[in-house]
C-alpha positions in Angstrom: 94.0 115.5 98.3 94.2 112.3 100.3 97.9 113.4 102.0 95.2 116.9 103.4 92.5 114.5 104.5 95.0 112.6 106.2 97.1 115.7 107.9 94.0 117.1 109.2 92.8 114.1 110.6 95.8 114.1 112.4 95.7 117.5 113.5 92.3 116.9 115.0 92.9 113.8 117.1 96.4 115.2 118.6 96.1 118.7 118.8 97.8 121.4 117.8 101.1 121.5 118.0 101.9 117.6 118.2 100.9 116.8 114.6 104.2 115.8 112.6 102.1 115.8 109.5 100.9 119.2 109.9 104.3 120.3 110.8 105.2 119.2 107.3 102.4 120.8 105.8 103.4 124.0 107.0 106.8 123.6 105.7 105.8 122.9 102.6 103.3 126.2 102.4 106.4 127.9 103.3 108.3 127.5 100.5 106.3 126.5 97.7 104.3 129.7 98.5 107.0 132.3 98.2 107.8 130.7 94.9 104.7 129.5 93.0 102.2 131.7 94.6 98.7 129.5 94.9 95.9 132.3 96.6 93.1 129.4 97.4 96.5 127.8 99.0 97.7 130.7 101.0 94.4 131.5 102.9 94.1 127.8 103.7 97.6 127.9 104.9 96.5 131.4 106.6 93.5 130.4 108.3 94.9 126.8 109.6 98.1 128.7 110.9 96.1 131.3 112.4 94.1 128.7 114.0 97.2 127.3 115.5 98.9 130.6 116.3 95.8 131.7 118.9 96.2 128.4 120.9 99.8 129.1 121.1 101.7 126.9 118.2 104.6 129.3 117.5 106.1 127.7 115.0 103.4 128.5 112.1 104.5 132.7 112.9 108.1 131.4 112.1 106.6 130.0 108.7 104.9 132.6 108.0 107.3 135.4 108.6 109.8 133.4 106.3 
């Protein structure tokens, strides 16, 4: 809980697209999603990476299309 507080404070003060943390995050989604399928999860991961995507972070559509 604390290691989400922390990522999206992150991903507030630098933006999208600079945030190691968040980087991580997604990476994270990305596999243990395909495995241990989580829905509350997914359409967190879903809505932040679709957040992302509109202002132009590509690399959440390469995490999601994995």
């Amino acid at each position: 809980m604390m290691r989400r507080l922390l990522t999206a404070t992150e991903r507030k003060e630098k933006g999208v697209g600079a945030s190691v943390e968040m980087a991580s995050l997604y990476r994270f989604w990305r596999t243990y999603l395909r495995f241990n399928f989580h829905a509350e999860m997914y359409r967190e991961f879903r809505s932040l990476a679709h957040e992302d995507a509109v202002q132009g972070y590509r690399f959440v559509r390469v995490c999601i299309a994995v």
